[in-house]
PDB file of N, CA, C and O in Angstrom:
ATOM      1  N   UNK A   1      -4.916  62.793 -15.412  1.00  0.00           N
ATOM      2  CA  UNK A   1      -6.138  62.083 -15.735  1.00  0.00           C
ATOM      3  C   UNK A   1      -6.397  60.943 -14.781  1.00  0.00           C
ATOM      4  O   UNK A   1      -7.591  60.684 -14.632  1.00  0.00           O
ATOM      5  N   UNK A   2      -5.542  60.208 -14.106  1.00  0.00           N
ATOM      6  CA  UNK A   2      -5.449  58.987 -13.389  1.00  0.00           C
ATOM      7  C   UNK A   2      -5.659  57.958 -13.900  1.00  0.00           C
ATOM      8  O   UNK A   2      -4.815  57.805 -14.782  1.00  0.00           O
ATOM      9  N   UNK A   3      -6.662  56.716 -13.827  1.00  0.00           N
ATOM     10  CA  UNK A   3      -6.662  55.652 -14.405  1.00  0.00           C
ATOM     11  C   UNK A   3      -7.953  55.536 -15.059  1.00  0.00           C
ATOM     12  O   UNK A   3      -8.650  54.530 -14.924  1.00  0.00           O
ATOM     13  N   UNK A   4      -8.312  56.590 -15.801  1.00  0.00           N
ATOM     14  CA  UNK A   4      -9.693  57.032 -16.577  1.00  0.00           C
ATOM     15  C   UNK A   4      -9.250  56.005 -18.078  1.00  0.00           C
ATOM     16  O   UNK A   4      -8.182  55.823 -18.663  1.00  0.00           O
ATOM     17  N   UNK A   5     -10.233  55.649 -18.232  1.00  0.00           N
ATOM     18  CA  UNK A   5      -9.825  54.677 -19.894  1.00  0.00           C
ATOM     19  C   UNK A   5     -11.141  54.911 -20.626  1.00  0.00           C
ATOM     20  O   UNK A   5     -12.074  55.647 -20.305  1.00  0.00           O
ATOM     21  N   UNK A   6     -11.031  54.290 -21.449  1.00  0.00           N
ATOM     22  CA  UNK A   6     -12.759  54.209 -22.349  1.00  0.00           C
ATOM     23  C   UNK A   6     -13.753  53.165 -21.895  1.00  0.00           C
ATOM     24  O   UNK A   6     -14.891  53.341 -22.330  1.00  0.00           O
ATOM     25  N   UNK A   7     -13.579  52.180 -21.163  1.00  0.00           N
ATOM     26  CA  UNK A   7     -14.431  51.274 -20.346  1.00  0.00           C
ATOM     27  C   UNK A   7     -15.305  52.381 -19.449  1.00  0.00           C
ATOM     28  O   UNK A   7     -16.536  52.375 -19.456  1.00  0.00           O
ATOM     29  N   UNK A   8     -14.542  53.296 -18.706  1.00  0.00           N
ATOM     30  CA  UNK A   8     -14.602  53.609 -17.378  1.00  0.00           C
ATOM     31  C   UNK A   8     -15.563  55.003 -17.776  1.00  0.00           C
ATOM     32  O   UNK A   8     -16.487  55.326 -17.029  1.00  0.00           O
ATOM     33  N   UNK A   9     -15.299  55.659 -18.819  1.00  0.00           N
ATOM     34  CA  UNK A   9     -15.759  56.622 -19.552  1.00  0.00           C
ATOM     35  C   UNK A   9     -17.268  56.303 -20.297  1.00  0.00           C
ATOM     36  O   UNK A   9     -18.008  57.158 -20.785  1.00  0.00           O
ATOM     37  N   UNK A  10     -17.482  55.006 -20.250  1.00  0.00           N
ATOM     38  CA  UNK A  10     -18.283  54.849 -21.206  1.00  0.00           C
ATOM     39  C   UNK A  10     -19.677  54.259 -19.737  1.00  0.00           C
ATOM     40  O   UNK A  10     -20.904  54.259 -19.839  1.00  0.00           O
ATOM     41  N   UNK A  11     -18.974  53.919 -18.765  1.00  0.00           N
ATOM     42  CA  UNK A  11     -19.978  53.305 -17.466  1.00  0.00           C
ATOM     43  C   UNK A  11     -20.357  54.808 -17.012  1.00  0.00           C
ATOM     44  O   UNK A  11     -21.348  54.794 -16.282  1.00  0.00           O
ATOM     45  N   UNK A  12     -19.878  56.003 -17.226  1.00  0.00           N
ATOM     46  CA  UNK A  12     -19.942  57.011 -16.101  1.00  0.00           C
ATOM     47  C   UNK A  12     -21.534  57.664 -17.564  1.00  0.00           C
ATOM     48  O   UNK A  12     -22.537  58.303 -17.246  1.00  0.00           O
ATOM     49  N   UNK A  13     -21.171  57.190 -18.998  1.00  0.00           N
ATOM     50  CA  UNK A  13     -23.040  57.615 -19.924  1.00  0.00           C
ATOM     51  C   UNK A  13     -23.788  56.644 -19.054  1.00  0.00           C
ATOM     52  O   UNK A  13     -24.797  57.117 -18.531  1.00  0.00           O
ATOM     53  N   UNK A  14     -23.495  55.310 -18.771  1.00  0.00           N
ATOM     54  CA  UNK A  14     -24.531  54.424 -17.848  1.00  0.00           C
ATOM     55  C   UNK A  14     -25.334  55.222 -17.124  1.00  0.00           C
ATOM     56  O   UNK A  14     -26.530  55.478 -17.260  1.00  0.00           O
ATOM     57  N   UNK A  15     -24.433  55.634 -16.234  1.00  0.00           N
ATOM     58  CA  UNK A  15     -24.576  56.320 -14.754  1.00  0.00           C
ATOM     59  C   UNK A  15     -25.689  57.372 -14.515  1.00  0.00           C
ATOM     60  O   UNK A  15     -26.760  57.244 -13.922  1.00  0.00           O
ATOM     61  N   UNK A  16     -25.150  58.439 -15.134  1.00  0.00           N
ATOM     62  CA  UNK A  16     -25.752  59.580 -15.223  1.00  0.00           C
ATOM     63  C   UNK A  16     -26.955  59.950 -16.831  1.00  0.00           C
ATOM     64  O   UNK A  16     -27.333  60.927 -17.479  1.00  0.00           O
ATOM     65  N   UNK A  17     -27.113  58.657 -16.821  1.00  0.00           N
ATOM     66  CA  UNK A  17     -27.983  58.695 -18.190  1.00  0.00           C
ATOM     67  C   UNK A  17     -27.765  59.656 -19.128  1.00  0.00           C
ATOM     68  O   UNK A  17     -28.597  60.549 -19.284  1.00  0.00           O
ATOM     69  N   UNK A  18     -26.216  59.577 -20.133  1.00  0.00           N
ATOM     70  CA  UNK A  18     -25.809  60.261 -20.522  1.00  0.00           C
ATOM     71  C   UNK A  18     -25.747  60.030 -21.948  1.00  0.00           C
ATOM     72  O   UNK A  18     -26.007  58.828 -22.006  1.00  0.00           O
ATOM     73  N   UNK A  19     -25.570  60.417 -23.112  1.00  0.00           N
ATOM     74  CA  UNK A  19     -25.274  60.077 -24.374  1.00  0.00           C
ATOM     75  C   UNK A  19     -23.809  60.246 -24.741  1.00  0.00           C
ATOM     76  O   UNK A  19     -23.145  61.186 -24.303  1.00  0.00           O
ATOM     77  N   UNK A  20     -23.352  59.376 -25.502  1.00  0.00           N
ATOM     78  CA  UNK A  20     -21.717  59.624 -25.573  1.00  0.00           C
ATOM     79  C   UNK A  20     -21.915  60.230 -26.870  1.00  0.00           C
ATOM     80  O   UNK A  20     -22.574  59.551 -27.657  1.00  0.00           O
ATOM     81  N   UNK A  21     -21.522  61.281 -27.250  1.00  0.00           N
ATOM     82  CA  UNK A  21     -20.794  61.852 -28.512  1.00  0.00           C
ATOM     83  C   UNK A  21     -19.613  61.708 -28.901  1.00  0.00           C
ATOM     84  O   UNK A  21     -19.460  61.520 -30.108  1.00  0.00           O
ATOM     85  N   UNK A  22     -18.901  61.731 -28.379  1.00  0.00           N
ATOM     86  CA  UNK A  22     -17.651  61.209 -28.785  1.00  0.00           C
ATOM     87  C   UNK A  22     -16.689  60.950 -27.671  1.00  0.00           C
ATOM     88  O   UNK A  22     -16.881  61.562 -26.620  1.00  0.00           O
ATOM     89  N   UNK A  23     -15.746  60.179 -27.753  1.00  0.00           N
ATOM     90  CA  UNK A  23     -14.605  59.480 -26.568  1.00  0.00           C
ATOM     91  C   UNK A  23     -12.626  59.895 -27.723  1.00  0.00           C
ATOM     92  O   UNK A  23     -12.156  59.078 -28.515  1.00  0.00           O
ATOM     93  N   UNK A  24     -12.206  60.782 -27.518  1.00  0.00           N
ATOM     94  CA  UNK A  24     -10.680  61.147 -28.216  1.00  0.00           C
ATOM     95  C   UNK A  24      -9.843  60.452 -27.425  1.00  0.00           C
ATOM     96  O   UNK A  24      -9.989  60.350 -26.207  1.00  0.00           O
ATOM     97  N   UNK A  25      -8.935  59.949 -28.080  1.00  0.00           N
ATOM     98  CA  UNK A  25      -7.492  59.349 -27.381  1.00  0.00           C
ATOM     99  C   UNK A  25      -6.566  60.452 -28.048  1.00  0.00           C
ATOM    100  O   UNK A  25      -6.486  60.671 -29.257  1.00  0.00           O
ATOM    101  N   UNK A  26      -5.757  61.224 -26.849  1.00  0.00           N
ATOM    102  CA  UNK A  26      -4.785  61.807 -27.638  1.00  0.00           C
ATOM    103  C   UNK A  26      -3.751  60.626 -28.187  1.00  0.00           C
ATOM    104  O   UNK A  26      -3.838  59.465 -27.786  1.00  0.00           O
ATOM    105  N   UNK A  27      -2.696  61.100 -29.221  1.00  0.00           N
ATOM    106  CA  UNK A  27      -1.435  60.114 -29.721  1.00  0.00           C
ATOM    107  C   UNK A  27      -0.178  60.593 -28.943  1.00  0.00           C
ATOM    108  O   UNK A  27      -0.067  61.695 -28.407  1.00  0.00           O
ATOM    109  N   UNK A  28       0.738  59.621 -28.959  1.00  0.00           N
ATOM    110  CA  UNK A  28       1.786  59.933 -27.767  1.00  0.00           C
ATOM    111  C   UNK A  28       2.330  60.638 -28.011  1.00  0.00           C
ATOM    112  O   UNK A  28       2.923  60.411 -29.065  1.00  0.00           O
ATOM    113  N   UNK A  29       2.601  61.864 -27.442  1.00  0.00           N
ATOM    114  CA  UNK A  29       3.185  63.120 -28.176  1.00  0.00           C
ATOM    115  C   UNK A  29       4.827  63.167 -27.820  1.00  0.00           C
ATOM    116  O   UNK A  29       5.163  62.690 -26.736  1.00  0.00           O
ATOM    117  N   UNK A  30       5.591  63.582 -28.472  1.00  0.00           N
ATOM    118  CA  UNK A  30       7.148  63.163 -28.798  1.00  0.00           C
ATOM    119  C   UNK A  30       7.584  63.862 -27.854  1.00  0.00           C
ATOM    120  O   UNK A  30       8.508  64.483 -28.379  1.00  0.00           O
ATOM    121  N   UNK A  31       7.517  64.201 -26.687  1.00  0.00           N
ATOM    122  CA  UNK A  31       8.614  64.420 -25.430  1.00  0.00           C
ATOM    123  C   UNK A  31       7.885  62.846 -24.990  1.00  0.00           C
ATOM    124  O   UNK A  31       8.971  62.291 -24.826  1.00  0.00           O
ATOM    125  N   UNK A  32       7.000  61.880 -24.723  1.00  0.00           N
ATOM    126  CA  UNK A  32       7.032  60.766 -24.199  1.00  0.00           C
ATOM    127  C   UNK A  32       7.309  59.711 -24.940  1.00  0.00           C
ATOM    128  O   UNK A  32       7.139  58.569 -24.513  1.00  0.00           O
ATOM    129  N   UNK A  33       7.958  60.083 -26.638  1.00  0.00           N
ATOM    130  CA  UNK A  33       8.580  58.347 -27.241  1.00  0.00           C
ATOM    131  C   UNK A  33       9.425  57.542 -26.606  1.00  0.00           C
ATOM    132  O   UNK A  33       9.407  56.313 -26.682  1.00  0.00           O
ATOM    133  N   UNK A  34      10.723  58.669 -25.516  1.00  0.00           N
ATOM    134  CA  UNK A  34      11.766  57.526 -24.627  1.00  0.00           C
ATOM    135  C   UNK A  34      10.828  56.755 -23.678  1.00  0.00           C
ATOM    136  O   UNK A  34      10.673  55.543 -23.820  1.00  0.00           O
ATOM    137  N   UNK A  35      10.146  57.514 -22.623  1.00  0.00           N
ATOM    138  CA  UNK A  35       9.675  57.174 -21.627  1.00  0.00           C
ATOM    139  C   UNK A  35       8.748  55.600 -22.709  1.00  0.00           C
ATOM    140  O   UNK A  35       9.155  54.552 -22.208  1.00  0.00           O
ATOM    141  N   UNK A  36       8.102  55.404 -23.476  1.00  0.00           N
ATOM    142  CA  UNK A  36       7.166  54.793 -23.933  1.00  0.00           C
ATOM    143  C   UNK A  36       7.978  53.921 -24.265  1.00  0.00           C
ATOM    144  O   UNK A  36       7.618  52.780 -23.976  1.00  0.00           O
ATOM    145  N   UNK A  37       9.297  54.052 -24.946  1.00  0.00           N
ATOM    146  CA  UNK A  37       9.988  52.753 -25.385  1.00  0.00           C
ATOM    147  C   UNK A  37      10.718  51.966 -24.485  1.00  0.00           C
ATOM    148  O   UNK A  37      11.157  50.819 -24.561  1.00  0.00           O
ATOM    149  N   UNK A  38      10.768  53.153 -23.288  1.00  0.00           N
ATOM    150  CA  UNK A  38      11.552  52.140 -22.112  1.00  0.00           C
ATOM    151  C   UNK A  38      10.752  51.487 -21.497  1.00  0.00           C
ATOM    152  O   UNK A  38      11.140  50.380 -21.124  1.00  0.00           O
ATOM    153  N   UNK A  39       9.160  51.964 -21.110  1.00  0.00           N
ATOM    154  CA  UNK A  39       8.359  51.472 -20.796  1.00  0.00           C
ATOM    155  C   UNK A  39       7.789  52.171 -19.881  1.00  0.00           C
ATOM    156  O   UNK A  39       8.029  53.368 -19.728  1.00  0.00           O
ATOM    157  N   UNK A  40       6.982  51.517 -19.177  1.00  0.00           N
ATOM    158  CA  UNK A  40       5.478  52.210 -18.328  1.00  0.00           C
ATOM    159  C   UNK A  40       6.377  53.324 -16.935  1.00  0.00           C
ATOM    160  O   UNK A  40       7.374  53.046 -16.268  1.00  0.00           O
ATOM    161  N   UNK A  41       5.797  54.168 -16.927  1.00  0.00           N
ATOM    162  CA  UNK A  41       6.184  54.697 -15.605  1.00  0.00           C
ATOM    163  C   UNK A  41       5.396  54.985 -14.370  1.00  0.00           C
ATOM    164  O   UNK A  41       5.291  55.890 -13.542  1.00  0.00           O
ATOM    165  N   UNK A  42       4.683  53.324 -14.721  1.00  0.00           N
ATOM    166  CA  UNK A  42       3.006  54.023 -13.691  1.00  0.00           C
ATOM    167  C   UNK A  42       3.316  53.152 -12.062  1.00  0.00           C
ATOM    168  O   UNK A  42       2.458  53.060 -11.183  1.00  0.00           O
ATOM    169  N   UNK A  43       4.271  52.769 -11.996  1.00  0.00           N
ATOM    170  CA  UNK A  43       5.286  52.594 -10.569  1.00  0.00           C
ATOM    171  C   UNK A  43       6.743  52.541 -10.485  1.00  0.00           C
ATOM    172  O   UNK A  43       7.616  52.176 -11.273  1.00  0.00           O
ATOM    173  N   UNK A  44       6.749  52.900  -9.583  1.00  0.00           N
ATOM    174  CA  UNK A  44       8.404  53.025  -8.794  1.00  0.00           C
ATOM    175  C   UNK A  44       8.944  52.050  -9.373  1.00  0.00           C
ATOM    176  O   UNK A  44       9.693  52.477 -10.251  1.00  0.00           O
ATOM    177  N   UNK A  45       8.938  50.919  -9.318  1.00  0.00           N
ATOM    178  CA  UNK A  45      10.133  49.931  -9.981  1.00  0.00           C
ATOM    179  C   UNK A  45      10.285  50.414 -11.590  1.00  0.00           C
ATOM    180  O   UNK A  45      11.358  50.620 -12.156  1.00  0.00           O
ATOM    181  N   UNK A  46       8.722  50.565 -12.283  1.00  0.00           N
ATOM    182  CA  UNK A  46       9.294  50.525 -13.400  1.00  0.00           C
ATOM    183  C   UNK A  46       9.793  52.228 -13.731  1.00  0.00           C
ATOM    184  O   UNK A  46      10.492  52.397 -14.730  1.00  0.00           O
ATOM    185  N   UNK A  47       9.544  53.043 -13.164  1.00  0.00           N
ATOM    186  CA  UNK A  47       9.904  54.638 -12.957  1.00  0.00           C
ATOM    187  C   UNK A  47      11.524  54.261 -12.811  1.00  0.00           C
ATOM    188  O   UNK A  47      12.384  54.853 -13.463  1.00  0.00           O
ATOM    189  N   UNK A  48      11.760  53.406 -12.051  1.00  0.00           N
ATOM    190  CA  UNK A  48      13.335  53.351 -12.087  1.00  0.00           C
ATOM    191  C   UNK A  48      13.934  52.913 -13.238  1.00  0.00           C
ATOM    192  O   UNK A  48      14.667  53.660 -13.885  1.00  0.00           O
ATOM    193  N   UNK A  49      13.671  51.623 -13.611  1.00  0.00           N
ATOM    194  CA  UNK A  49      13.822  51.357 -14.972  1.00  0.00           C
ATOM    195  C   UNK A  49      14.126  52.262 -16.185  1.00  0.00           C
ATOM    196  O   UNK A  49      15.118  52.617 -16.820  1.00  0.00           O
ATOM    197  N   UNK A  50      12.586  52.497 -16.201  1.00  0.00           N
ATOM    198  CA  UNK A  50      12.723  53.769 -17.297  1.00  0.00           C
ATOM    199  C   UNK A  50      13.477  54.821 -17.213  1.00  0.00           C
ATOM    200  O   UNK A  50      13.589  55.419 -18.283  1.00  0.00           O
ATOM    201  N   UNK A  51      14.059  55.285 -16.291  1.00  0.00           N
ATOM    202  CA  UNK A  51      14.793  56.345 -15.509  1.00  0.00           C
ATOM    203  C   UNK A  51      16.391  55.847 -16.273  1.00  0.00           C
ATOM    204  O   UNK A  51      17.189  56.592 -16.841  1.00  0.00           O
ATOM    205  N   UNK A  52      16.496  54.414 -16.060  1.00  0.00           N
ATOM    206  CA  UNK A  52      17.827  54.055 -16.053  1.00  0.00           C
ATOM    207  C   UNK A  52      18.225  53.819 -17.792  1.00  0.00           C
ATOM    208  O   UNK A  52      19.334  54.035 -18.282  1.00  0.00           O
ATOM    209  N   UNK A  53      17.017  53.329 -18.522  1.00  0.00           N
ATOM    210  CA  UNK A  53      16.701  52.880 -19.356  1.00  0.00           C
ATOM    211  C   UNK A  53      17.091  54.215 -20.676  1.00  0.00           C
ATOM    212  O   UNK A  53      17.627  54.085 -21.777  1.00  0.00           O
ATOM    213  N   UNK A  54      16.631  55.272 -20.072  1.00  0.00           N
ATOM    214  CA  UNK A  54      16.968  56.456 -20.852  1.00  0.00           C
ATOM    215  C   UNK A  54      18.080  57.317 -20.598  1.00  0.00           C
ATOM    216  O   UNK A  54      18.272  58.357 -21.227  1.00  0.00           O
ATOM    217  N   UNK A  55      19.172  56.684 -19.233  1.00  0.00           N
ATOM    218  CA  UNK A  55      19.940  57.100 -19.554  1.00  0.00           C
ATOM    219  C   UNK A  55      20.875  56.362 -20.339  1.00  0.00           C
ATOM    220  O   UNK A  55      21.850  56.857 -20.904  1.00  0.00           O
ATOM    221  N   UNK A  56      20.533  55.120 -20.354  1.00  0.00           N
ATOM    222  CA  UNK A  56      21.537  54.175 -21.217  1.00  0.00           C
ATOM    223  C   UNK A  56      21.397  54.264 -22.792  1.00  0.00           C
ATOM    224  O   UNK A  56      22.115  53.595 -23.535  1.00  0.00           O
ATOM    225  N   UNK A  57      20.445  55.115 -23.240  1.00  0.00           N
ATOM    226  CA  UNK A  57      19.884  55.513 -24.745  1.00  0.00           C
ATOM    227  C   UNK A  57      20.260  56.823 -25.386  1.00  0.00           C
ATOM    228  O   UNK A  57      20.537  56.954 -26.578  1.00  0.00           O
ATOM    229  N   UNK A  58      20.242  57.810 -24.453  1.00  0.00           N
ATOM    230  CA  UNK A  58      21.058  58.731 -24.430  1.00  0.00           C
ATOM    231  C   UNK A  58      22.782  58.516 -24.169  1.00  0.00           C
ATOM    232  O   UNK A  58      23.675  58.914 -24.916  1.00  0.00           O
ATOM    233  N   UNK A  59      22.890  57.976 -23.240  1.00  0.00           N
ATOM    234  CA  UNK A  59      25.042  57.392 -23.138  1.00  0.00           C
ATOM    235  C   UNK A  59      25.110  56.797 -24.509  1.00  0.00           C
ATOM    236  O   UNK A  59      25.864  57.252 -25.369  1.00  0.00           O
ATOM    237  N   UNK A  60      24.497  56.009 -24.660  1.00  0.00           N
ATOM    238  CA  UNK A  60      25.198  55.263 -26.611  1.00  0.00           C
ATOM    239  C   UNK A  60      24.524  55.856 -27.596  1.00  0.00           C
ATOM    240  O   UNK A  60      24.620  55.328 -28.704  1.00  0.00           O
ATOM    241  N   UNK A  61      23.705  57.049 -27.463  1.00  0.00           N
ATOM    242  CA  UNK A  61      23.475  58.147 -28.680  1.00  0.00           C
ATOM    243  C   UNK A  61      22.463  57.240 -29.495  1.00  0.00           C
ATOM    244  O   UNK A  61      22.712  56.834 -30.630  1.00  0.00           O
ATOM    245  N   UNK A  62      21.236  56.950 -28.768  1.00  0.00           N
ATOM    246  CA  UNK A  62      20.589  55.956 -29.883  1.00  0.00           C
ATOM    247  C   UNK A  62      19.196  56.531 -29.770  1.00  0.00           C
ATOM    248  O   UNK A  62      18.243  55.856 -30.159  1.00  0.00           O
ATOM    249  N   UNK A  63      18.952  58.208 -29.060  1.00  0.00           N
ATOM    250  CA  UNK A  63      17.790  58.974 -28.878  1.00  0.00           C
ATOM    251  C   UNK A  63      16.952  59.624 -29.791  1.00  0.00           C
ATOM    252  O   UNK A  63      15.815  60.053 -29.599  1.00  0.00           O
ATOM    253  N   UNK A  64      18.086  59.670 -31.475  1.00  0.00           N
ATOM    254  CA  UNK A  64      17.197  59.966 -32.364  1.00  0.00           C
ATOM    255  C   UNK A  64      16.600  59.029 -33.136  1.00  0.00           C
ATOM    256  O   UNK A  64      15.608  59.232 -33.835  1.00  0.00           O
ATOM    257  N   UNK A  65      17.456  57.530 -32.971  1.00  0.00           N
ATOM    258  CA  UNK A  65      17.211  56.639 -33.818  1.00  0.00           C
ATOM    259  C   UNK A  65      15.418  56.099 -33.325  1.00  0.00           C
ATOM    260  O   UNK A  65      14.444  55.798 -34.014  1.00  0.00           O
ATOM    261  N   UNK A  66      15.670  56.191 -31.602  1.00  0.00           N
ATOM    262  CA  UNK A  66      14.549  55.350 -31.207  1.00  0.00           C
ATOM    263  C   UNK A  66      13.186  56.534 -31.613  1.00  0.00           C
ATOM    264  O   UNK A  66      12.031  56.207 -31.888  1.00  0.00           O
ATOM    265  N   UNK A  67      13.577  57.534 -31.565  1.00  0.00           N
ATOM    266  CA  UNK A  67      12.611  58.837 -31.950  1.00  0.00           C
ATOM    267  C   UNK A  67      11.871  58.587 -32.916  1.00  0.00           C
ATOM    268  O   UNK A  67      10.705  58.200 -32.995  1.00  0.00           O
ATOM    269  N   UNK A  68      12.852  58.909 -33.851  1.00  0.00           N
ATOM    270  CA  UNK A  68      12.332  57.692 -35.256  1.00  0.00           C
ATOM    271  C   UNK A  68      11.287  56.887 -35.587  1.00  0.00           C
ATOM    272  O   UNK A  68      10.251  56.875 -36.252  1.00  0.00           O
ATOM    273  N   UNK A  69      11.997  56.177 -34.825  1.00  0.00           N
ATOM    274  CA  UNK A  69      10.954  54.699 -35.219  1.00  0.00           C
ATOM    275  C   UNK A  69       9.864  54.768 -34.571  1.00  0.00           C
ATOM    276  O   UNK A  69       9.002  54.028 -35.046  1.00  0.00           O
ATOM    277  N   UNK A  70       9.398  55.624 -33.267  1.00  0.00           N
ATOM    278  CA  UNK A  70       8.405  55.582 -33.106  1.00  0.00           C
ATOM    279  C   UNK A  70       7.392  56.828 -33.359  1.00  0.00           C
ATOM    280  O   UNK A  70       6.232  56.703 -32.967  1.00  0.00           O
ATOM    281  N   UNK A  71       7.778  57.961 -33.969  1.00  0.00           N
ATOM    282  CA  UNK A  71       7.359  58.639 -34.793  1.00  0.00           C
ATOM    283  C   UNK A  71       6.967  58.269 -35.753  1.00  0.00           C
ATOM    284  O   UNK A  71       6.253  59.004 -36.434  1.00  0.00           O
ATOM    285  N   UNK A  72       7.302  56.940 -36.177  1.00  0.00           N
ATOM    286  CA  UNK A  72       6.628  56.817 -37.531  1.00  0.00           C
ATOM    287  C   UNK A  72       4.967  55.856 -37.557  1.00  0.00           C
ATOM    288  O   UNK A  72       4.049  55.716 -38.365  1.00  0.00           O
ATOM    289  N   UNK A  73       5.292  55.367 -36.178  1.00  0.00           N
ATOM    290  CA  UNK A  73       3.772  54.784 -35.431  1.00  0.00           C
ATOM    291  C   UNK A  73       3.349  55.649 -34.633  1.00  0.00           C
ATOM    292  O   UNK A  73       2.320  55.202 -34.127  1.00  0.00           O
ATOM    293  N   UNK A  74       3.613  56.782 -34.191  1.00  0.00           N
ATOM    294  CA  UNK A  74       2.838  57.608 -32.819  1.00  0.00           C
ATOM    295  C   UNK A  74       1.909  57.963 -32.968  1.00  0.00           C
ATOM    296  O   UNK A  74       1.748  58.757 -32.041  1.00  0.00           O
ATOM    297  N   UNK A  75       0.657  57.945 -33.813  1.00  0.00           N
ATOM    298  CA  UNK A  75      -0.470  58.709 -34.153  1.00  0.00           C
ATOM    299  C   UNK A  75      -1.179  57.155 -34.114  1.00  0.00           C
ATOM    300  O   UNK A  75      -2.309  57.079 -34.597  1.00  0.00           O
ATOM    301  N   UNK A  76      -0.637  56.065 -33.626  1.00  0.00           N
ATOM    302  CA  UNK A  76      -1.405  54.545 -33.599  1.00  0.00           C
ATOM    303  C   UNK A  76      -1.182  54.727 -32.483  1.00  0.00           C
ATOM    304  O   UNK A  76      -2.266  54.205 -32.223  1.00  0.00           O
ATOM    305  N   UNK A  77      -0.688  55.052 -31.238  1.00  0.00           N
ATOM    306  CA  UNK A  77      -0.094  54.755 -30.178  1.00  0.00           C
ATOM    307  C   UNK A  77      -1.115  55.736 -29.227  1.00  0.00           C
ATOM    308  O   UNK A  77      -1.225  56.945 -29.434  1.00  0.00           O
ATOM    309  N   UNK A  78      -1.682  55.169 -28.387  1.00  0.00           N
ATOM    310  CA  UNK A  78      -1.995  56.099 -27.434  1.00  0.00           C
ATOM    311  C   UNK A  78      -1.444  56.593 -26.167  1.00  0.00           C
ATOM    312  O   UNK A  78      -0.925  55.930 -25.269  1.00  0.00           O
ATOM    313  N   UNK A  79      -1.717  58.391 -26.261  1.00  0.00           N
ATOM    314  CA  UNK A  79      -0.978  59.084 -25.283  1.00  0.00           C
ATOM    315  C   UNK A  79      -1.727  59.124 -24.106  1.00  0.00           C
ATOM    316  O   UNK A  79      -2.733  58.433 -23.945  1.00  0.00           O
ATOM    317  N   UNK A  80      -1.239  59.978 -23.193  1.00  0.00           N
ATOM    318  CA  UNK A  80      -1.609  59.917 -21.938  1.00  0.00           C
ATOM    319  C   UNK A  80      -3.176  60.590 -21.705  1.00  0.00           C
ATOM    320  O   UNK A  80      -3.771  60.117 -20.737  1.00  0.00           O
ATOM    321  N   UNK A  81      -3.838  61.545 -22.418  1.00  0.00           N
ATOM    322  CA  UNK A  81      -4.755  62.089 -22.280  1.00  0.00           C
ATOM    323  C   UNK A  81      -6.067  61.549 -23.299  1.00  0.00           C
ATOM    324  O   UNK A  81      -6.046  61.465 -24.527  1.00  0.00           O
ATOM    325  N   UNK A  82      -7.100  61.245 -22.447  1.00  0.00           N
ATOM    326  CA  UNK A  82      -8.645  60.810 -23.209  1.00  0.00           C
ATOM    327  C   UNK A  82      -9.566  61.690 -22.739  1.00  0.00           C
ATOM    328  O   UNK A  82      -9.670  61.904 -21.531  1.00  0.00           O
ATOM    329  N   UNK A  83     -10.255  62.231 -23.562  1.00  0.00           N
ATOM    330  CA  UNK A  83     -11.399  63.153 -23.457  1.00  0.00           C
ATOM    331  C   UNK A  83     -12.837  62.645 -23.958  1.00  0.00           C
ATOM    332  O   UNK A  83     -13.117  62.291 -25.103  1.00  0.00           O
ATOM    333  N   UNK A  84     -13.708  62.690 -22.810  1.00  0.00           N
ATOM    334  CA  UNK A  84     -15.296  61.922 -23.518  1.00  0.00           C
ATOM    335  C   UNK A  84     -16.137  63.519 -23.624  1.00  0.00           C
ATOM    336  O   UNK A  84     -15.942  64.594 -23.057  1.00  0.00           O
ATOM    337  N   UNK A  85     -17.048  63.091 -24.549  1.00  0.00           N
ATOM    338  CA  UNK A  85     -18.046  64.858 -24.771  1.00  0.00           C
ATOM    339  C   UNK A  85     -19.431  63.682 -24.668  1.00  0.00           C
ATOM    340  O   UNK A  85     -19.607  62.553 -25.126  1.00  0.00           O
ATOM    341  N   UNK A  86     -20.208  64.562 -23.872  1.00  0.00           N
ATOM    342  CA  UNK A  86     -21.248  63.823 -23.799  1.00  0.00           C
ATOM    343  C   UNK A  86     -22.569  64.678 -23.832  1.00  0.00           C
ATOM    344  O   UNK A  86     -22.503  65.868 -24.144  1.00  0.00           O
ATOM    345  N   UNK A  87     -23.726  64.106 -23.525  1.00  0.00           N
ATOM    346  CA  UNK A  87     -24.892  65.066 -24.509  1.00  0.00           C
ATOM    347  C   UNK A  87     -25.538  64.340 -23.342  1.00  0.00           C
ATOM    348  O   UNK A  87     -25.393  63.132 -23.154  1.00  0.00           O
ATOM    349  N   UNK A  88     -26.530  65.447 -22.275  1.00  0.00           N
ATOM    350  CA  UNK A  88     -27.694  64.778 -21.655  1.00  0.00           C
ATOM    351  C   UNK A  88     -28.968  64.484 -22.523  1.00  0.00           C
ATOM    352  O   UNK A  88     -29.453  65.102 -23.470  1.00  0.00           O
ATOM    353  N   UNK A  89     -29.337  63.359 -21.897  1.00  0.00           N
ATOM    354  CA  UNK A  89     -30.687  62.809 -22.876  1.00  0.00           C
ATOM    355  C   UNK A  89     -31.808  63.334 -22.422  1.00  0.00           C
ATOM    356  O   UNK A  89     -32.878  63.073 -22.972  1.00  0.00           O
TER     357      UNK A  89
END
């Protein structure tokens, strides 16, 4: 998707004189709860981090616990994919 958000989604109805029908946030879907709890992987430093971050969660066996807990917020949490539907006027 790249760095598409709902600001950016909502300038492109500006643009093209468009009507928004609706704007979806997917929820973070559970192969990305580690990556999300270790944190961002949207550069190299923090790609390393997170890299290092999950293996230190996995070595002390704490991958279902953190699963868990954020399974029980992941449908508040937004995932990586946003979809706008739009209607010409």
């Amino acid at each position: 998707m790249g760095k598409w958000n709902e600001k950016s989604l909502k300038e492109i109805a500006k643009l093209f004189n468009l009507k928004i029908v609706e704007i979806v946030n997917e929820p973070l879907q559970e192969q990305h709860y580690l990556p999300y709890w270790c944190g961002s992987l949207s550069t190299k430093r923090e790609s390393l981090w997170a890299k290092i971050c999950m293996k230190l969660v996995e070595k002390f066996g704490l991958t279902s616990r953190i699963k868990n807990r954020i399974a029980k917020k992941a449908n508040k949490i937004t995932g990586h994919t946003i979809m706008a539907v739009y209607q010409k006027n």
